[in-house]
Every structure is written in C-alpha cells, then in structure tokens.
C-alpha positions, 0 to 999 in steps of 0.5 A: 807109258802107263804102268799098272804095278803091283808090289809084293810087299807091305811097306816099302821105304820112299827111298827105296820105292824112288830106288825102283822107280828110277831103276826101272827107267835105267834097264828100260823096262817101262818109262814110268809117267804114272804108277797106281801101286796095289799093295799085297798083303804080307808074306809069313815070317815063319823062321821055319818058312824057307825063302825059297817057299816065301818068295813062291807065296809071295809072287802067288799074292801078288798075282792074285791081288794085281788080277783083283786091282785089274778088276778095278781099273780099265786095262785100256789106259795101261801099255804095261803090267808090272808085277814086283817081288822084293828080295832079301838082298833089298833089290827088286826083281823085275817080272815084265 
C-alpha cells in the first residue's frame, strides 16, 4: 500500500518517526511501503493557548496543508490518506 501522510508537527525525531511507522504496521492501520511526508506548519506555543484549542488548529493545518500536497500528487497512486496529529504525551494519533 501507498500512503500519502501528512504530519501535524515541525520536526519530528528519526526514532520517533521509525516509532510511528512500525506502529502503524502493528494495529493494522495501512502496511506503509512508501510514505511521501507534507510537513505542516507549527502550531502556537502560546501558554495561554489551551491544549484542547491547539490540538483543534493543529488538525485544521494539517487538513489544510495535506488538501494542498494532494494538489500536487495523483491520488490515484495512493490506496490510503493518512492525516497525523501529535500529542503531548509523545504517541500518535492516528485519523484513517
């Protein structure tokens, strides 16, 4: 399987993004042959900013910025389209 993914977050660690990746395979989510990652832009880190409020901006990103990178690629090459959001608690959420 293709994925198109997109993760709501500006950089992530190599361990962590290999963490995602094989945890993804283990719940059977997609089997991830190829990913082709859209980086969204960063969320606020406003102390004043509740998490609640930035986890909803954060996933309003990223849904915008994956409808951009689908602009730019043809959808026909992916089975699934993967948007990601990262959580304080450092484990991913997954929104198949």
């Amino acid at each position: 399987m293709h994925v198109l993914m997109s993760l709501s977050i500006n950089k992530i660690d190599p361990s962590m993004r290999n963490k995602f990746y094989k945890e993804l395979e283990d719940k059977k989510f997609v089997k991830v042959d190829h990913v082709e990652t859209v980086w969204t832009r960063g969320i606020t880190h406003d102390s004043s900013v509740s998490d609640t409020d930035r986890a909803e901006q954060g996933e309003k990103q990223a849904a915008k910025d994956i409808k951009a990178a689908a602009k730019a690629v043809d959808l026909n090459d992916y089975e699934a389209i993967v948007g990601v959001c990262y959580s304080k608690s450092t484990e991913f959420q997954v929104n198949p």
